[in-house]
Each structure stands twice: as C-alpha cells, then as structure tokens.
ZAKOLPA-443777 format. One line per field, with one value per residue (C-alpha): residue number from 1; residue in one letter; x, y, z. Coordinates in nm, 4 decimals, decimal comma. Example, Ala and Ser with C-alpha at 12.3 -4.5 7.8 and 13.67 -1.06 7.14 Angstrom:
<sites>
resi	[1:2];
resn	[A:S];
xx	[1,2300:1,3670];
yy	[-0,4500:-0,1060];
zz	[0,7800:0,7140];
</sites>
This chain:
<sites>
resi	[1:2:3:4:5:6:7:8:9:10:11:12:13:14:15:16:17:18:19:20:21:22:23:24:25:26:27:28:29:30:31:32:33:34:35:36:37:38:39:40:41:42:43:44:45:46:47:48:49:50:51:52:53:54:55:56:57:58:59:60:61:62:63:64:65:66:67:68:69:70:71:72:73:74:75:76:77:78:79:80:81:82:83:84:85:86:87:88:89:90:91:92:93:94:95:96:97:98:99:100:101:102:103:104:105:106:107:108:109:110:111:112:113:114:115:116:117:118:119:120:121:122:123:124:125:126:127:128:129:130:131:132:133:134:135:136:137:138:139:140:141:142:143:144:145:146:147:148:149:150:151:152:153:154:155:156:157:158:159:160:161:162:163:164:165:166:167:168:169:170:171:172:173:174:175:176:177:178:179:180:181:182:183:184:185:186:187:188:189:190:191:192:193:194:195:196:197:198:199:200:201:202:203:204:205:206:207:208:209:210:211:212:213:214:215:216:217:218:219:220:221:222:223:224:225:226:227:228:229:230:231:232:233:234:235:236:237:238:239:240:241:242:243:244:245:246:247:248:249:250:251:252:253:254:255:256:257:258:259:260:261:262:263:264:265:266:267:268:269:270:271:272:273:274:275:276:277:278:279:280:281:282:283:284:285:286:287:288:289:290:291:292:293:294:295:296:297:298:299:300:301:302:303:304:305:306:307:308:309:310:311:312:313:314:315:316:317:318:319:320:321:322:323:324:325:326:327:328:329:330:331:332:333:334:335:336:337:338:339:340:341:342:343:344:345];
resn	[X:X:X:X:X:X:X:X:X:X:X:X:X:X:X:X:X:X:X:X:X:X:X:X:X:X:X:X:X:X:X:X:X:X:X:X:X:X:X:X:X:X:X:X:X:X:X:X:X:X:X:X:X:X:X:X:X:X:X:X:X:X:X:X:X:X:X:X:X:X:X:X:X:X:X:X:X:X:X:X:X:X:X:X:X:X:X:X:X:X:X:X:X:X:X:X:X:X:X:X:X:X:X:X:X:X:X:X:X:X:X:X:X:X:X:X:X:X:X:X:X:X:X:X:X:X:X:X:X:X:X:X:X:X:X:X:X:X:X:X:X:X:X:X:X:X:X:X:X:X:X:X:X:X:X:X:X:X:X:X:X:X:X:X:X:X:X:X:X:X:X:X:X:X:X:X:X:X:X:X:X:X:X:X:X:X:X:X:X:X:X:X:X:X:X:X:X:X:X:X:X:X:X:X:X:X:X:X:X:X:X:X:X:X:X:X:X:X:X:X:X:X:X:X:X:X:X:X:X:X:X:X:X:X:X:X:X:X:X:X:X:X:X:X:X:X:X:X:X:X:X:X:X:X:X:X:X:X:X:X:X:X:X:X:X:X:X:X:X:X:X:X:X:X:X:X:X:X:X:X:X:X:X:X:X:X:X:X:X:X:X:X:X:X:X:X:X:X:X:X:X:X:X:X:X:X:X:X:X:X:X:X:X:X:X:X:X:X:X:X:X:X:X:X:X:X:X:X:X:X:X:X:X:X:X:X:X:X:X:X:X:X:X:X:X];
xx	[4,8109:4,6570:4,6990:4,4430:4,3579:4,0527:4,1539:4,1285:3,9832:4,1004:3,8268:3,8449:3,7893:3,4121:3,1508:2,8822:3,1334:3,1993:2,8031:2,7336:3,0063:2,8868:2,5023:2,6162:2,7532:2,5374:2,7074:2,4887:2,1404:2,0776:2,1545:2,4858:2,7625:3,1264:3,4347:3,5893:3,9085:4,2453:4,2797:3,8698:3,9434:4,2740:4,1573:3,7901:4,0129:4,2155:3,9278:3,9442:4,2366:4,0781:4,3551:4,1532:4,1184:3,9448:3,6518:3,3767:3,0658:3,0055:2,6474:2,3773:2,2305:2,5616:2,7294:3,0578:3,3204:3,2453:3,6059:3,6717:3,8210:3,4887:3,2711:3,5096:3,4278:3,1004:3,1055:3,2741:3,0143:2,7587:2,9053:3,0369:3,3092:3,5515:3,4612:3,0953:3,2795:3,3308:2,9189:2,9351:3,1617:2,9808:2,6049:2,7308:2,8672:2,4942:2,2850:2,5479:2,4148:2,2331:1,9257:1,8773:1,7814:1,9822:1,9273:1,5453:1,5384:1,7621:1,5365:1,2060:0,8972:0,8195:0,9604:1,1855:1,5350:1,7617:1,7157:1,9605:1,9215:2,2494:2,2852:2,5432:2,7876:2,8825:2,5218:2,6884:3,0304:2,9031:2,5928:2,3299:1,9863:1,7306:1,4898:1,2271:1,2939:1,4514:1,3346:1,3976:1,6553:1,8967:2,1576:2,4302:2,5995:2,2302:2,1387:2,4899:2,5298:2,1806:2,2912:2,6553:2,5099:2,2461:2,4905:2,6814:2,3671:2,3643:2,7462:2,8317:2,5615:2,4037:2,0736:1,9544:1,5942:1,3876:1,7278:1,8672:1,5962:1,2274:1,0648:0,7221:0,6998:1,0287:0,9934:1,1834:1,3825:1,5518:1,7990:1,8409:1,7335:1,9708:1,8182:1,9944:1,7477:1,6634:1,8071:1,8305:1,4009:1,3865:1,2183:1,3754:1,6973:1,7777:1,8087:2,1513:2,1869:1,8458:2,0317:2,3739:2,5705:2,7300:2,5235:2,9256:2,9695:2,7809:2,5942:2,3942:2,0733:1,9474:1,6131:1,4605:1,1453:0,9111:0,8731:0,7624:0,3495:0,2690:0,0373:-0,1322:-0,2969:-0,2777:-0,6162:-0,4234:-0,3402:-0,2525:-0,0794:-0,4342:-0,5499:-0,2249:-0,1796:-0,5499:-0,4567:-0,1420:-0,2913:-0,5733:-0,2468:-0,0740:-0,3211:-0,3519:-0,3795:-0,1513:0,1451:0,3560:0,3384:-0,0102:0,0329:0,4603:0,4686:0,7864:0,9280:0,7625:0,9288:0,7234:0,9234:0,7583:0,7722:0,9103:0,5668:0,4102:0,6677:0,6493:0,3070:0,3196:0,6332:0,4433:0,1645:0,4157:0,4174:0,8183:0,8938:0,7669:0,4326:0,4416:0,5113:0,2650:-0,0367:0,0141:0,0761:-0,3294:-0,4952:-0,3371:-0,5356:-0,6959:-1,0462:-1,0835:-1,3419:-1,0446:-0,8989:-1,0920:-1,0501:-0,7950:-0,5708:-0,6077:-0,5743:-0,2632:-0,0929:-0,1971:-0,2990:-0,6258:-0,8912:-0,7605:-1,0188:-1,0349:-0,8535:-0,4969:-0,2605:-0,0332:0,2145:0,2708:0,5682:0,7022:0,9983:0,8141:0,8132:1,0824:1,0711:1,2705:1,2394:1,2585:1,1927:1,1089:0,7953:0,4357:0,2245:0,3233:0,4819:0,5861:0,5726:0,7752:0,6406:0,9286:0,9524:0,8298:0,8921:1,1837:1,4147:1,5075:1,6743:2,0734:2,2810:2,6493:2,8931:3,0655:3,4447:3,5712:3,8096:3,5848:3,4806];
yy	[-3,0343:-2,7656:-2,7643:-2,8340:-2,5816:-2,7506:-2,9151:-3,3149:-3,5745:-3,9178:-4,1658:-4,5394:-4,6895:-4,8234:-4,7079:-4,7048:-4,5111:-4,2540:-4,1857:-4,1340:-3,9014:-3,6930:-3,7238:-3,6709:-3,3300:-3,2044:-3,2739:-3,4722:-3,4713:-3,7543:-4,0115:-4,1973:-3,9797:-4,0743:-4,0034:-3,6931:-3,8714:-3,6551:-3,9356:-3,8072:-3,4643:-3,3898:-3,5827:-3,3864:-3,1006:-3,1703:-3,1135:-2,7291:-2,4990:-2,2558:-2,2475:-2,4809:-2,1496:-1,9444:-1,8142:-1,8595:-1,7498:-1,6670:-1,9159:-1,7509:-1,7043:-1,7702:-1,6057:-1,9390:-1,9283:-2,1649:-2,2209:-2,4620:-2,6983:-2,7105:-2,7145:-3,0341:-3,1638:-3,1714:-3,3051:-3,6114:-3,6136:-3,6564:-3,9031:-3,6904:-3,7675:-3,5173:-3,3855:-3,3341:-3,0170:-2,7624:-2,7912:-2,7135:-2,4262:-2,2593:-2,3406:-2,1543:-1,8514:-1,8471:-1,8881:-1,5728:-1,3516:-1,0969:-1,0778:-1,4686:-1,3871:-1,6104:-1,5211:-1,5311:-1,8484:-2,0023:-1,8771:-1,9016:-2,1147:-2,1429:-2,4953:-2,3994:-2,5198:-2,4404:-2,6168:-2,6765:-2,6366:-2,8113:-2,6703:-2,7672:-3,0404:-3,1104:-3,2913:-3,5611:-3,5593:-3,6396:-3,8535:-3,6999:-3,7678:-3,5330:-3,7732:-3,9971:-3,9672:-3,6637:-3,5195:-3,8636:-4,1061:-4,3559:-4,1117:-4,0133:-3,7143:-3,5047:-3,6999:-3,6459:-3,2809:-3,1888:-3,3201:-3,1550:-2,8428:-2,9066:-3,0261:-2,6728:-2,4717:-2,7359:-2,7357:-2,3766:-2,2039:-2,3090:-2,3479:-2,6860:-2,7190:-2,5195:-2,3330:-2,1688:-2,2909:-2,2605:-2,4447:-2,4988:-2,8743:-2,8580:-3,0796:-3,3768:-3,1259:-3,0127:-3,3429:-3,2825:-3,0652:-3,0778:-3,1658:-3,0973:-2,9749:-3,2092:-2,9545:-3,2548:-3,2504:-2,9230:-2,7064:-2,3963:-2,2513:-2,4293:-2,1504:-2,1591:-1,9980:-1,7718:-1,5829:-1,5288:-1,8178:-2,0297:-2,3504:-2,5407:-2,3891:-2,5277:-2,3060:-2,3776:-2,1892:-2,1837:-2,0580:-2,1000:-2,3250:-2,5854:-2,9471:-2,9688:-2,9908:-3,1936:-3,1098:-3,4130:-3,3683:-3,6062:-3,5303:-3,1685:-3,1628:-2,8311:-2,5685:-2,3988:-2,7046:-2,7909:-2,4069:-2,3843:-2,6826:-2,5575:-2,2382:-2,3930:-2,5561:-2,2608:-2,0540:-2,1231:-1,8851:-2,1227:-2,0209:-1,7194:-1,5919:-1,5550:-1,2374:-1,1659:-1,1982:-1,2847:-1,5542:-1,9033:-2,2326:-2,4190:-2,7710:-2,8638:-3,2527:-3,3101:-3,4367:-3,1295:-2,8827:-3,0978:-3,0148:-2,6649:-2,5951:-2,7587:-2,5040:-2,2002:-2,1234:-1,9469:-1,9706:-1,6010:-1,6433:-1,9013:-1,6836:-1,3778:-1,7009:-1,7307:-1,4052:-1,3376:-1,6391:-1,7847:-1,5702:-1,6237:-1,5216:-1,3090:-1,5132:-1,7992:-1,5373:-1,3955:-1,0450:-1,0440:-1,1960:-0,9558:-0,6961:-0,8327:-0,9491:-0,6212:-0,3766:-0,3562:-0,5515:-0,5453:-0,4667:-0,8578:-1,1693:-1,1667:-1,2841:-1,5646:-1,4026:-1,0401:-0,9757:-1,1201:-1,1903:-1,3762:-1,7428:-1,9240:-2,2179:-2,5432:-2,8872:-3,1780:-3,5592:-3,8327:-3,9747:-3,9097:-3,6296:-3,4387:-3,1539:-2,9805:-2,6312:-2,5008:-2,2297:-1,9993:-1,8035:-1,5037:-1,1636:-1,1802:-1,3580:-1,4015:-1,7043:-1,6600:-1,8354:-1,8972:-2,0573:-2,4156:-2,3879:-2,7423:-2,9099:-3,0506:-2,6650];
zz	[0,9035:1,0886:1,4458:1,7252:1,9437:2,1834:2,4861:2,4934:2,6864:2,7808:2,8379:2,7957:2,4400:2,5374:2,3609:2,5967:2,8147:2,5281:2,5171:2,8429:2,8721:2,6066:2,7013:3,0506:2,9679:2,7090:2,3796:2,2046:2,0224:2,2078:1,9453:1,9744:1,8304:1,6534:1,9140:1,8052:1,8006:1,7126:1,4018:1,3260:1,3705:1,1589:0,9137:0,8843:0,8888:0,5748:0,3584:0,4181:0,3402:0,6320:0,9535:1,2175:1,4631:1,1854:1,3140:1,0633:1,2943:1,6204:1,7275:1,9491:2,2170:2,3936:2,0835:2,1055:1,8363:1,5453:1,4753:1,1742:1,4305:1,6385:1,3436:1,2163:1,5773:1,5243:1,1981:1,3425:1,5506:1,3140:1,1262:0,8418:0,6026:0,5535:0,2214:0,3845:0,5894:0,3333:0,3241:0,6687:0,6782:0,4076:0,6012:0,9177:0,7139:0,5851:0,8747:1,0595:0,8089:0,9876:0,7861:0,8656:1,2179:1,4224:1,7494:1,7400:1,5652:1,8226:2,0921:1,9963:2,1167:1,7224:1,5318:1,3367:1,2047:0,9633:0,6454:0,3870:0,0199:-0,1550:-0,5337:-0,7866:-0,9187:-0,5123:-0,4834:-0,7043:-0,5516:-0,2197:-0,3169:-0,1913:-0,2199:-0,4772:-0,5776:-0,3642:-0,0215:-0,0007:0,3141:0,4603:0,6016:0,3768:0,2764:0,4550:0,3320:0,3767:0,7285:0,8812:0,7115:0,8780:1,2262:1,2278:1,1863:1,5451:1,7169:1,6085:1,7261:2,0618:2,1286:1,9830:2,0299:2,3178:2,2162:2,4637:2,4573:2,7447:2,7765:2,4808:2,2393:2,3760:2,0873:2,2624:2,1059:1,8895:1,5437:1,3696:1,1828:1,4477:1,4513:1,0670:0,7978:0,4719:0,1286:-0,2588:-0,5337:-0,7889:-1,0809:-1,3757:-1,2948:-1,2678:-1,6386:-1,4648:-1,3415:-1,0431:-0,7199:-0,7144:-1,0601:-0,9819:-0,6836:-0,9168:-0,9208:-1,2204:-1,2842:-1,2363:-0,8595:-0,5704:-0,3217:0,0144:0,0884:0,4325:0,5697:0,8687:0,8008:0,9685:0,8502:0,5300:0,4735:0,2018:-0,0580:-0,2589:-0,6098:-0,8081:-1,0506:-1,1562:-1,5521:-1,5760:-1,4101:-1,2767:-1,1482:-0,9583:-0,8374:-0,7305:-0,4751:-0,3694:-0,3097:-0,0464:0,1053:0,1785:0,3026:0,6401:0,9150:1,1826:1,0193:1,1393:0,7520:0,7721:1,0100:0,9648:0,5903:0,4816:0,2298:0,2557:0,0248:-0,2590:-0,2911:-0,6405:-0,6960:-1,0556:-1,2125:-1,0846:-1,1968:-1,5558:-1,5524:-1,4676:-1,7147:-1,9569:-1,9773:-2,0093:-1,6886:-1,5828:-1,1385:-1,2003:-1,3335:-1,0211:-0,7472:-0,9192:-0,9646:-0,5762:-0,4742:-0,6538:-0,5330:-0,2281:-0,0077:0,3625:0,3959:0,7429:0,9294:0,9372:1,1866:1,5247:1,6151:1,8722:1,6586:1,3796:1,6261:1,8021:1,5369:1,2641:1,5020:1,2321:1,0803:0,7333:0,3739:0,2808:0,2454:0,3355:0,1011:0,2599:-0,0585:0,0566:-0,2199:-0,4896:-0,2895:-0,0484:-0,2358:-0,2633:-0,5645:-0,6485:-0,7512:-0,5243:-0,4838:-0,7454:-0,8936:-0,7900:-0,7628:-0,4352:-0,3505:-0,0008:0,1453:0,4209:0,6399:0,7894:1,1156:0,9105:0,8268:1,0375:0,8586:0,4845:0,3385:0,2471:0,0160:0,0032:-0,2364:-0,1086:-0,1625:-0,2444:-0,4271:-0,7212:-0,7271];
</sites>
C-alpha cells in the first residue's frame, strides 16, 4: 500500500462538523463532500500503480503539487470510487499540457471549465453515461469524475472564485464537466481513435469550453439542412472564437449524425461544410470591437471556423433531434488528449 505523505486531521465523527470544517477552510465546492478518511484514501489509492508522492502536475495560479495522493484526496471528496482515479490522473496530465493554457483558464473572467471527453472500453467499465442525459445529473462515475477534478483546480490549484479564478459570472460547469462519447451511435471513428489511439484503449480529451448551447432542428432530413442550422448556431459574435479563432466542439446528437452520415457526408466534409458557411456577417460586430479585438476591419464575414483544425466532432446523447456546441476560451488553448492506464486496459 503506498504510503501517505499529507498531514491528518482529527475531528469528531459528525457530519455537519466535517462540513463546516472543510467549508470553513476552503476545501470544498460548497456541496457536502465525503471525509477523506485514511480507510477512503488508501483504498482510492490502490487503483493506481503510481507511488502516492508522484507528482503528476503542478495546478496554477499557485502552481501546488498534484501528487497522486492529493488527487486520490480529492477524489474521495467527490464521491469517487476508486477505479474512477486512473480517469483522474490521466485528466490532470492533460489539462498540464502547455498548449492547454492552464494558467489563463484558471484566471480568467471568461466561463470556462475543463470538460472531459471519456473514449474507449473504460466508459463501460465504470458505467458512465453516453446517451440521454449526458451533460446531466444521474450518473455517478461522470458527476463525481467532473467534481474531483474542481475541487483539484480549488484545493491544488488555488483557483477560489474572485481570487484565483475571476470568472465574471462563473457557469454550472464549473462544479462538473465530464461526459463519454456515445461511439456505438457514432457512423465515424470515435475521437479517441481520430487523434491515434487503438479503438480497445481508453483516452480522456480535455478542452477548455463553456456550457454547452443547444442547437434544435428537428425539420432537417439531410445533412444541408441540419448543417445550415448548426451553422446559424455557431456563428455568433459573443463568443471568444468569433475574434481568437481557435478550435470550437460540435456534440452531434445520434439522429443528427445518422442523418448527416447518411448522405455521405465523412467528420471532414463536416468541419470543411462549416469552415465555408458558418460565417458572421460584420454589421453583427461594431467598430471598436473589430478594431480591438483585430486591429482591422476585415474584407467580409468572418468565419467562426478559421482552420480545419479548429472543430472538434463527436457523438453524444440519445434520441431526439438536438445537438450541442461548446465555445472554448479561444485561440489560446487547444484541446489535449491522453491515454487512461487501468487495469481493464
């Protein structure tokens, strides 16, 4: 059993005393949180083969040491079981990438959290929810997965709001953000396999998006009719890709992916049908912002798909015609995936 390095508290075994401790002192997300008990802790810990004082990240803005013994803290936390942690441990290693931004998506006054994209045969193993819902509540391994790692950015890294984090209103995400793509629905290679990876390992992607902003056709029956809507979803000038660039996600219900499939249509013709028609015409925009945000008043309509590297695909939820797209902090970060090391891997 690896051995515990964080010092320990003695409080009495009363849960409203527990709470107010860890409220008291900044600990918690502000819901009611599992005791971290040693019992919790080792036996989090015995579903990685990592030594607990492995440092796996280090968590901005106060750059703390994400040790596999804090992060299985935290888990507890949450509410995690301990074959939720390896899905942890691999989510950290992501969002520490440098090209994910940390720092500024700790600290900024935009809403954004790190979401979670779960890939592979681990969806199954731990349960987790792909179909209806899946943004929502009533699962546990994607609620409690999504709040262990906030309470890492709170407890690690330091990011309390109007302190560390100066998310002008915040968002809902920000208590939990973890979802697992719906590959069985999905006519394409799910985006585990499109970034490298065997369709038989598992893989987290994170990215640094808002809440998702649901887009509703339900008349579409083919692929140009469903694009043409999604397109007037996405372009939008209140999001920071509208000036920054940089890659946005398309969360394609199944029936509207079915659809779209159907017609011939590859994730590639997708992103290219977007990157031509998802445009925003200038007056949407007033001069200053063109000028503060491009430094010019650009030829015509800006397209909210700069590159085809910019749009991120994948299949989620269950029936009915809706689909989702998360906006991102923009051109200054870039979504990065990592393989989950388990034992079912």
């Amino acid at each position: 059993m690896p051995s515990l390095v964080s010092p320990q508290i003695e409080i009495a075994d009363d849960f409203e005393a527990v709470q107010r401790l860890y409220l008291d002192r900044g600990w918690s997300d502000g819901l009611p949180i599992v005791p971290p008990t040693l019992q919790r802790v080792e036996a989090m810990l015995a579903a990685t083969s990592l030594a607990s004082d492995h440092v796996v990240a280090e968590i901005p803005p106060i750059w703390g040491a994400a040790t596999v013994e804090k992060l299985a803290i935290n888990a507890v936390m949450a509410g995690c079981l301990p074959e939720y942690l390896p899905v942890l441990i691999a989510a950290v290693e992501a969002i520490a990438d440098p090209v994910f931004n940390l720092y500024a998506i700790q600290a900024t006054t935009h809403p954004c959290a790190p979401l979670m994209i779960i890939n592979g045969p681990i969806r199954e193993a731990l349960g987790m929810n792909y179909s209806s819902g899946s943004f929502g509540p009533g699962w546990r391994a994607n609620a409690t997965i999504g709040r262990a790692m906030r309470l890492v950015l709170l407890n690690v890294g330091g990011a309390y709001p109007g302190v560390g984090d100066m998310s002008t209103q915040g968002a809902p995400s920000k208590f939990s953000y973890c979802v697992a793509e719906n590959e069985e629905e999905n006519p394409w290679e799910p985006l585990h396999v499109e970034r490298g990876f065997r369709p038989d390992q598992s893989a987290v992607t994170v990215m640094a998006g808002e809440p998702p902003h649901n887009i509703n056709d339900h008349s579409g029956r083919s692929a140009d009719d469903i694009l043409t809507i999604v397109a007037g979803a996405i372009s939008v000038t209140g999001a920071n890709n509208a000036y920054t660039g940089g890659e946005t996600l398309l969360a394609l219900g199944p029936e509207h992916a079915a659809t779209i499939s159907g017609d011939g249509l590859s994730k590639k013709d997708v992103v290219e049908w977007l990157h031509q028609r998802a445009k925003i015409p200038l007056e949407r925009y007033t001069h200053d912002t063109l000028m503060e945000r491009m430094q010019r008043i650009p030829d015509g309509p800006i397209p909210m798909i700069r590159t085809l590297d910019d749009l991120v695909v994948i299949v989620l939820g269950g029936p009915g015609k809706h689909s989702s797209w998360i906006p991102t902090f923009g051109g200054n970060t870039k979504s990065v995936t990592k393989e989950i090391i388990w034992s079912g891997g």
